[in-house]
Each structure stands twice: as C-alpha cells, then as structure tokens.
C-alpha positions as CSV (number, residue, x, y, z in Angstrom):
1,X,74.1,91.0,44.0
2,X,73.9,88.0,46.5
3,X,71.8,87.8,49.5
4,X,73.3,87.1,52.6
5,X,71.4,84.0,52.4
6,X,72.6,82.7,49.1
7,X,76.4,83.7,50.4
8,X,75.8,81.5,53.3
9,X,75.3,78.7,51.5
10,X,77.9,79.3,49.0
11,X,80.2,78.9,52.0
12,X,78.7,75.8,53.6
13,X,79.0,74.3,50.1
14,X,82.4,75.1,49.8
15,X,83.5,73.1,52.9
16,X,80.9,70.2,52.2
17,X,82.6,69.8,49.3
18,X,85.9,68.9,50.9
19,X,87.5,65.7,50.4
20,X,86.2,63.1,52.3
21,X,89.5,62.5,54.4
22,X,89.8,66.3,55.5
23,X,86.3,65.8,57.0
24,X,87.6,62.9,59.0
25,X,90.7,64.7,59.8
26,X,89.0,67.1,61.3
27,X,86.9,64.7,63.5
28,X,89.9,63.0,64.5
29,X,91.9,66.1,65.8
30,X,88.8,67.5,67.7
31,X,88.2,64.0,69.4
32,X,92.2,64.2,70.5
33,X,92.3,67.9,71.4
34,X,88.8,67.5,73.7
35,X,91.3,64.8,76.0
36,X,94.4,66.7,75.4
37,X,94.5,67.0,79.4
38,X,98.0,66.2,80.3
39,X,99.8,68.7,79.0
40,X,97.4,71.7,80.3
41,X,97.7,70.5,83.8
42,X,101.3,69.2,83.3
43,X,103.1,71.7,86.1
44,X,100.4,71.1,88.2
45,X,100.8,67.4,88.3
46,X,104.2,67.6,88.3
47,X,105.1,70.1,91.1
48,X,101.9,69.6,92.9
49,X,101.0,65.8,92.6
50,X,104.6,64.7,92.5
51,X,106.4,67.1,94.6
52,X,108.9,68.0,92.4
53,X,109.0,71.8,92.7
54,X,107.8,73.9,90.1
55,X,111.3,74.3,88.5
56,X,111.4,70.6,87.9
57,X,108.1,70.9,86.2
58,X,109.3,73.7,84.0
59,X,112.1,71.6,83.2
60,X,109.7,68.8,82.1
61,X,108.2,71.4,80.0
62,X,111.0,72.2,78.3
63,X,112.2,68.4,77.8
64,X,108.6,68.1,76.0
65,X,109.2,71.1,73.5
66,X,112.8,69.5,72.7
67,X,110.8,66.2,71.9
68,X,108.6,68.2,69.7
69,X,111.4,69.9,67.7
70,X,112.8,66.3,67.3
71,X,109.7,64.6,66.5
72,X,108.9,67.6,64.0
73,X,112.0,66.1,61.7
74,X,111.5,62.5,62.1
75,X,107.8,62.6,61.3
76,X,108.1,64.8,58.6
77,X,110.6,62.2,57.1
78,X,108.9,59.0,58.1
79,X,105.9,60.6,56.3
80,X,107.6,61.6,52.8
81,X,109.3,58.1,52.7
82,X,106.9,56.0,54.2
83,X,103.6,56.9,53.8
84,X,101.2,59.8,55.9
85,X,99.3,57.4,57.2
86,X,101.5,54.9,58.5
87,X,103.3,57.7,60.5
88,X,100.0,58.8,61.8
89,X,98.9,55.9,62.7
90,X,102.5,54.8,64.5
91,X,102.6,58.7,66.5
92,X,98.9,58.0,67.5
93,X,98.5,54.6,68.8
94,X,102.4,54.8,70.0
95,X,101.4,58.3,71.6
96,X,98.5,56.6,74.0
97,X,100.9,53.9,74.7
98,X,103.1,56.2,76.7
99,X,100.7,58.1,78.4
100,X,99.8,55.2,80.0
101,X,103.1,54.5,80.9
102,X,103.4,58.1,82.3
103,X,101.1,57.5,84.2
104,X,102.7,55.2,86.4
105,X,105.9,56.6,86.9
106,X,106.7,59.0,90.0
107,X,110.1,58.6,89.4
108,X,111.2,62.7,88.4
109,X,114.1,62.0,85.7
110,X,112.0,58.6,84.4
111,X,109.2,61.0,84.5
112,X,111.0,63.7,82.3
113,X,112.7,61.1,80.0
114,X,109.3,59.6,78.9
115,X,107.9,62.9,78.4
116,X,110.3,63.4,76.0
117,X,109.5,60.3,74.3
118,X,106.0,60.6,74.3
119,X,106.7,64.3,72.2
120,X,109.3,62.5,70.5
121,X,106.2,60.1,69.2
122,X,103.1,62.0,69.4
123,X,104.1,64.8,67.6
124,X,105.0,63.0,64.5
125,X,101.6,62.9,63.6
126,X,101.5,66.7,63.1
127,X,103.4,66.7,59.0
128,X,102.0,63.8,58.1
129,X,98.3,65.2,59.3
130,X,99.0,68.4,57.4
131,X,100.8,67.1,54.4
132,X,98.1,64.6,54.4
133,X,95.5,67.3,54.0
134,X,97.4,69.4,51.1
135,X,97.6,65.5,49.4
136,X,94.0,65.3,49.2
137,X,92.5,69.1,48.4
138,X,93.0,71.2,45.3
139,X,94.6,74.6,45.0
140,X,91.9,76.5,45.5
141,X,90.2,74.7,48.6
142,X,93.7,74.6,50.6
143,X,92.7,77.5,52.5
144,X,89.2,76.2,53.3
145,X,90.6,72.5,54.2
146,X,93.0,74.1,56.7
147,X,90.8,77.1,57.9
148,X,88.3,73.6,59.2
149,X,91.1,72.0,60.8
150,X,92.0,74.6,62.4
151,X,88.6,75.2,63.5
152,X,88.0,71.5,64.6
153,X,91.6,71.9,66.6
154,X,90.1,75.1,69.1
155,X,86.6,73.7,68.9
156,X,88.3,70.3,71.0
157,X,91.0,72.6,72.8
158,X,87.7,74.9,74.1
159,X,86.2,71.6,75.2
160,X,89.3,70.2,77.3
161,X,90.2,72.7,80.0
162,X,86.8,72.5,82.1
163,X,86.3,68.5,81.3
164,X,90.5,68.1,82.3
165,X,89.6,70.1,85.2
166,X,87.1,67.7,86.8
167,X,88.7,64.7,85.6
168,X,91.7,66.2,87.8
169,X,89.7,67.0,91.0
170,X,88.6,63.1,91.0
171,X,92.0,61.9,90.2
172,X,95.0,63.1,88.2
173,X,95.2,59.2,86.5
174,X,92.0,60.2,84.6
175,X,93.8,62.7,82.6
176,X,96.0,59.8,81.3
177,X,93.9,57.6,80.8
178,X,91.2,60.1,79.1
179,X,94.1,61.6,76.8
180,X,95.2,58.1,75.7
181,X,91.8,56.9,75.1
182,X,91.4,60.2,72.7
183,X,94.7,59.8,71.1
184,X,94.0,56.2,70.0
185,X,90.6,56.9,69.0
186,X,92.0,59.3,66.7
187,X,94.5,56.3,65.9
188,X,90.9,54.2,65.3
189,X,89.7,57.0,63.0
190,X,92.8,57.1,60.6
191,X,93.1,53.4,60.5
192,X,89.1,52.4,59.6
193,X,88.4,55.3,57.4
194,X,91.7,57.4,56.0
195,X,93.6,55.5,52.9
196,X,96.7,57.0,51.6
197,X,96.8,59.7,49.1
198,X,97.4,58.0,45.4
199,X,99.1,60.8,44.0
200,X,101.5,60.7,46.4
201,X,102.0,57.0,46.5
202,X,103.0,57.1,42.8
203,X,105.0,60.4,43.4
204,X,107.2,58.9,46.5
205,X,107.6,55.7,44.9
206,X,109.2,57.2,41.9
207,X,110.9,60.0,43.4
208,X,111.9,58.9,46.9
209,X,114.2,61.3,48.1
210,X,116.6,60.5,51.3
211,X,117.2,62.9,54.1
212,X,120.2,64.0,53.0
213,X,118.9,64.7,49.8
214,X,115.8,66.5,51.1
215,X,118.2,68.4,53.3
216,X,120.4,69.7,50.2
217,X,116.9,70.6,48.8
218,X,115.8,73.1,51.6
219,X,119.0,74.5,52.4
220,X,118.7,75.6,48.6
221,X,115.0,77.0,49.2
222,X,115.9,80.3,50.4
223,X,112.3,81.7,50.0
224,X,111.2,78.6,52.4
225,X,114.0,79.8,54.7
226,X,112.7,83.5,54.3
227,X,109.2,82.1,55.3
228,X,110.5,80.3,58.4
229,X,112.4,83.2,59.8
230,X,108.9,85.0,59.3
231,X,106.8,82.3,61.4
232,X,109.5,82.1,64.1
233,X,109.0,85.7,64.7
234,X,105.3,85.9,64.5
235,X,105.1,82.8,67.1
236,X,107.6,84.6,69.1
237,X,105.6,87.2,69.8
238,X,102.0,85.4,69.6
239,X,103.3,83.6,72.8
240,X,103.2,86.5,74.5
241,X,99.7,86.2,75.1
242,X,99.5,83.1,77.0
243,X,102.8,84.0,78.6
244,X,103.7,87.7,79.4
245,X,100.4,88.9,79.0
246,X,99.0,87.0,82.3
247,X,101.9,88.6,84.4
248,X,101.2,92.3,83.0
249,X,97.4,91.6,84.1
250,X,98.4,90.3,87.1
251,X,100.3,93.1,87.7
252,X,97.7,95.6,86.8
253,X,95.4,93.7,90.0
254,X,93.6,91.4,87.5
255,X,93.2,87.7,89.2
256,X,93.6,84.5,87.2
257,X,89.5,84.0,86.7
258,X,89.9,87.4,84.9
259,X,92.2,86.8,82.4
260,X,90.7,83.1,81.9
261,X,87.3,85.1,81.1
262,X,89.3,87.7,78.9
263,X,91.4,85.4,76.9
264,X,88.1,83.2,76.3
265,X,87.4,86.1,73.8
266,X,90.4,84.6,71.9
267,X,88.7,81.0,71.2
268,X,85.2,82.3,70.5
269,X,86.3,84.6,68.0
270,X,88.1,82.2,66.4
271,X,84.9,79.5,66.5
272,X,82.9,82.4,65.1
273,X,84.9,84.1,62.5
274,X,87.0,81.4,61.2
275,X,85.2,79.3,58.4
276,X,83.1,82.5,57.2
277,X,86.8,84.8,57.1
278,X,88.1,81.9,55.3
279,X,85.6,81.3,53.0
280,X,85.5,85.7,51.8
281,X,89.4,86.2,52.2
282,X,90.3,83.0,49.7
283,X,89.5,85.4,46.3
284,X,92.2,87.9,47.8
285,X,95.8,87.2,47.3
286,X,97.5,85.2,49.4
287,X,100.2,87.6,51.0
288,X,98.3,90.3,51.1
289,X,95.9,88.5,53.4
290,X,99.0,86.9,55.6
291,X,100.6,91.0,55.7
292,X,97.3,92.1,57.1
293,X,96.8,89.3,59.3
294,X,100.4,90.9,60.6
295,X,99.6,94.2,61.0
296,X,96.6,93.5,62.8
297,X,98.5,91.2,65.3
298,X,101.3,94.3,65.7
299,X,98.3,96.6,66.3
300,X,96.7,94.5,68.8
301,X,100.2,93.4,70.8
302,X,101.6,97.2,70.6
303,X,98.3,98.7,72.1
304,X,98.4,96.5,75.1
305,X,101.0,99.0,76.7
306,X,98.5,101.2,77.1
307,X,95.7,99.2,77.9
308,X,94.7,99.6,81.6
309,X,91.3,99.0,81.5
310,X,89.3,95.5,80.8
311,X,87.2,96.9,77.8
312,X,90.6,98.0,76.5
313,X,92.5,94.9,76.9
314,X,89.6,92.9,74.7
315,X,89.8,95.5,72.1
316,X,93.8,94.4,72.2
317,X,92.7,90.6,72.1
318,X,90.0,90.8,69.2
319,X,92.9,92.6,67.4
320,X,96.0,90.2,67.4
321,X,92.8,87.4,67.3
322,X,91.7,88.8,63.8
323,X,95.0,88.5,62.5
324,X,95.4,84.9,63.9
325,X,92.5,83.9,62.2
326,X,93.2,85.9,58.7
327,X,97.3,83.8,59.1
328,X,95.9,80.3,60.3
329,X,94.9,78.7,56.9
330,X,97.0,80.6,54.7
331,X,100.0,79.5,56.8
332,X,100.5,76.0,56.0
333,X,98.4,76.5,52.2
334,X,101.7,78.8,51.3
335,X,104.1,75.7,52.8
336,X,102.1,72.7,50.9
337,X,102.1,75.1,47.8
338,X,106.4,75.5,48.3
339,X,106.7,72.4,49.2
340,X,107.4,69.6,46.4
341,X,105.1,66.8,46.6
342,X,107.7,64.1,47.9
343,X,109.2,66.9,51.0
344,X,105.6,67.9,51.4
345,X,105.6,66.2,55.2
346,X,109.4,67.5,56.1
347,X,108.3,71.1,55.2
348,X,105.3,71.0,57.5
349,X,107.8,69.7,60.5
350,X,110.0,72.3,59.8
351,X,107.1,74.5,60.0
352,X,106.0,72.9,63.1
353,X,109.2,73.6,64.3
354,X,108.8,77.7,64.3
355,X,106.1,76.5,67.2
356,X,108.2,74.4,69.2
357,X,111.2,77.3,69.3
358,X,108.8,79.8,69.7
359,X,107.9,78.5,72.6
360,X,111.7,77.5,73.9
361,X,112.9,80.8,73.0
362,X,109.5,83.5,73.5
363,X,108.7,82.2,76.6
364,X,111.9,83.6,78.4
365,X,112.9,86.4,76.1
366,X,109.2,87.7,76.6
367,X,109.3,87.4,80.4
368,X,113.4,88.8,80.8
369,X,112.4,92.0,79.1
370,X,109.2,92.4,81.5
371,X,110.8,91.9,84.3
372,X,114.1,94.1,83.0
373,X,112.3,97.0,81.0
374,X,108.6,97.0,82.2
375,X,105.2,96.6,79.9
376,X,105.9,100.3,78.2
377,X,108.8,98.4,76.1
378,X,107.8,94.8,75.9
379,X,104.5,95.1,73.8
380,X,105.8,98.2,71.6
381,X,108.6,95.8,70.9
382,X,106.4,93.1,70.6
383,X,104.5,95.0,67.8
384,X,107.8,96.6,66.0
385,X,108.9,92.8,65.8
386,X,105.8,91.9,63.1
387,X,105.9,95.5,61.3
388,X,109.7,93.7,60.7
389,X,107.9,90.6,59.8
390,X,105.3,92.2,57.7
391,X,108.4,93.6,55.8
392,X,110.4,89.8,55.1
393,X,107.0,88.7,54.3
394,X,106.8,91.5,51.2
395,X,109.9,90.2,50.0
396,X,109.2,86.7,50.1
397,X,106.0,87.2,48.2
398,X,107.8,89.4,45.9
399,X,110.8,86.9,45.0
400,X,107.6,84.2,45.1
401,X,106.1,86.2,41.9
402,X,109.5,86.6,40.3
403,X,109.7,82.9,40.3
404,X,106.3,82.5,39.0
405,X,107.3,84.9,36.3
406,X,110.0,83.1,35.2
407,X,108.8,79.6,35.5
C-alpha cells in the first residue's frame, strides 16, 4: 500500500508532467484574472461613478453577457479555422485595447456599446484557450490539465477583489488600466512562449470545415445537445449562489461582510481540494464522477431552505462546493473528448455559452421565484432541478457507451 507521502508525489508528478503550454496557460489566465477589476466593480462604477442609476448599470451588465454569447461563436470559429493562438492573441491584446478606451468614455449608450465590444473581443479567447489545452494533453491527463486551469483561474480571481478594491478607492481609472495591463500581459505570454498545436495544424489544414458545415455537424450531435441542456441547468442553478443566495442572507439579518466571509469558503475549498480531488477521482469513470458532482450540488442548494444558522449555511456551501470541484475538469475533458479535432474550439464556445445564458436567464428566474414564492420553494426547486439533471446526464453517458460499443 502507498504512503501518503509516496501518493503526494505521485500527484505533483502527474501535473509536472503536463505539457509545457498548459503550464503557461495557466500563468497567463492567473496573471489576467488577478486584474480582472472592471467587471467586479462594474455597477459600482457605472451607477456610482457615472451617475447612471443602477438600472443602467444592470443594463450594461446585461449588454456584456450578450457580447459573451456572441463572442463564444465567433471565437470558437476563428479558432478552428484560423488557428488557437491567433485568436488568443487577437481577444487579448484587442481586449486591453478597449479597456482603455472604456476608460474614457462617460458617455452612458457609448459606454454600454463598447462594453459590448470589449465582450464581443475578450471573450474569444475562452475556446481557443480551452481547445488549446485539449490540443496539447493526452487522454488521460485532460482532467488534470483542466483541473490546474481551473485552479490557476480562482487562485487570480481570490487575488482581484481586495487589490481592485484599493485600486478603486484611489481612482476608478486604475481598474482599467490595471486590467488592460493584465490582459495584454497574458497577450505577451501567448505570443513569446505558446506555438500552435501541430496536430491540429495538419488536421485543420486538411479538413477545414466552414460554419455552416460545422453547424450541420452539431445540430446532428444530439448527445452534445443532451450535454448542453445539462450544463445550462446546472449553471442555472449554480448562479444562485452569487445571486439569490446574498438576498436570502440578507433577509435572514446577515450583512454584506458576512456573506463575503461565508462565500470565501467557496474559493478556499476549491484552492485546497482541487488538484488533489482531481488527481484520486481521474481512475473513476467519467459520469459517474460528473452525477456525483450533481447530487452533491442538489444536496447542498436544497438544504439551504432550512439553513438558518451560519454553521449551517457553510455546511450548504462546502456541499454544492464539493460538487463544483468534482464537475470542473471533467466538464470541458467530456466536450474536448465529443468534440472532433477541427470543431474542437466551436464546441468549447458553445459550452461557454451554457455560462453566459445562465447568467441572462438564472439571474432573474432565481430572483422572480424569491420574491414570488419565498426561500422554502426556491432552493428545494433549485435542488429538484439537478436531481433532473443528474437524470439527462445518465442517459447521455449511456447513449455515449452505446456509441463506443458500436464504434
């Protein structure tokens, strides 16, 4: 039997021996999400510093997530066609570009408008970053390769709210500023040291598939669509918590400081747990891993109806925490793996997507049945949602071995 010891550095190995570009991935998208200030102090600067009103700034909010859904598409196809690391390195460098614009414009509607184009931009680095990452890794050290990025993304996000928050108190220009000097550093990163994939050079050079082509392709992969209507649900209800779930502690007498210090649990869990969860969970199977990464998440959302107290409410967060970390790598390994080589980039957009409507559509569906039927049916419905979803997720994994049988 293996000591602890010897296990430790089993897993250590195991992500040291990542490819070289997933590494510098990973340093790329912390250095970005550390300055990723704007959009965490967004309604602030917009209702606050501009004077716009706080329903201006949710509609600038909203024009953002349409600029995501759109960029989600158009960077998943400049990707496949065109090469990841051209669209990275356009979305990056193109990104900081218009945050410096935004940062001169006080106008509301110009204000709004660029927003949308610096989604429409930025975002496009998202597929190619993640396609870029199942390019370069095998099979078997998907799940590590994302499990690290995914890491590397909370380790800069944990970083940015107290740094933003100074920056802020001194002026809210520094946010820009900061941000676009992070974005194009990233930008720096992918252009000194990432090289395209060769695999996939070949592959898309042979094979180059148009949109309308790749379109014909996915609206023929029903198991993709099965997988989609899955995410879209579980994102649904995963942005409860950083929605719904500060009104229902509010409303319970908990102040803002409080449910910054509980949700904190949600980070450090992740920083903890992540690469070691990873590293046991990849010699189970793949759905059954992703079904009990649901039912933990349906546990932890359904409880919080009757969770009153604090020590109650962080036994609710490490729940639906656990089954965010046992769903984070294993979500985009199943699309890279579904994917075909050549629509590798437009399958993580349309992944992506699930995100961008989750939070178009969870944000005010969570909130309308709060304020219309109260906590006692919001978070039971929350967790009836992903039992569905563990349900569609059973029968996509078993038409997924069917298809394996017969191929």
């Amino acid at each position: 039997m293996n000591s602890p010891a010897s296990n430790t550095r089993g897993m250590i190995q195991q992500y040291q021996e990542l490819p070289r570009t997933v590494h510098l991935l990973c340093v790329g998208s912390f250095i970005n999400r550390v300055g990723s200030f704007v959009m965490l102090f967004l309604s602030i600067y917009v209702s606050e510093q501009l004077q716009l009103g706080t329903t201006f700034a949710s509609y600038c909010i909203g024009a953002f997530g349409c600029g995501s859904v759109v960029s989600a598409l158009l960077g998943g196809q400049l990707a496949d066609q065109f090469g990841r690391r051209r669209t990275m390195l356009l979305a990056l460098f193109g990104g900081a570009a218009t945050l410096l614009l935004l940062s001169q414009i006080t106008n509301g509607w110009l204000f709004m408008f660029t927003l949308f184009l610096f989604a429409l931009i930025m975002d496009m680095y998202r597929p190619a970053s993640a396609a870029l990452v199942g390019d370069a890794v095998t099979d078997e050290q998907r799940p590590h390769a994302f499990g690290l990025l995914y890491l590397s993304f909370n380790l800069g996000f944990a970083v940015a709210p107290p740094i933003g928050g100074y920056l802020a108190g001194k002026s809210f220009q520094y946010l820009f500023w900061f941000d676009a000097a992070t974005t194009a550093m990233y930008g720096a990163v992918v252009l000194l040291t990432i090289r395209e994939i060769r695999h996939f050079h070949k592959h898309s050079q042979s094979r180059p598939r148009s949109a309308q082509a790749a379109l014909q392709h996915l609206l023929h992969d029903h198991n993709f669509q099965l997988f989609m209507v899955c995410s879209l649900l579980t994102n649904i209800v995963f942005m409860q918590a950083f929605v719904t779930l500060p009104l229902y502690l509010y409303r319970l007498g908990f102040n803002e400081l409080e449910f910054g210090q509980m949700i904190c649990l949600n980070g450090a869990l992740i920083v903890l747990l992540q690469l070691p969860a990873t590293h046991i969970l990849s010699r189970f199977p793949r759905g059954a891993v992703l079904i009990c990464g649901e039912l933990l998440m349906a546990a932890g959302f359904a409880l919080t109806a009757a969770a009153a107290s604090a020590p109650m409410i962080l036994l609710t967060i490490t729940l639906w925490t656990l089954g965010e970390i046992l769903q984070a790598p294993w979500k985009p390994t199943l699309v890279s793996e579904m994917a075909p080589v050549d629509l590798r980039a437009r399958y993580m957009g349309l992944f992506n997507i699930t995100h961008a409507m989750s939070i178009a559509l969870g944000a005010p569906l969570g909130g309308f049945v709060l304020s219309r039927f109260g906590p006692t049916v919001l978070w039971p419905a929350a967790g009836c949602v992903l039992l569905l979803t563990c349900g569609l997720y059973a029968l996509l994994f078993h038409r997924l071995a069917k298809k394996s049988e017969t191929t």
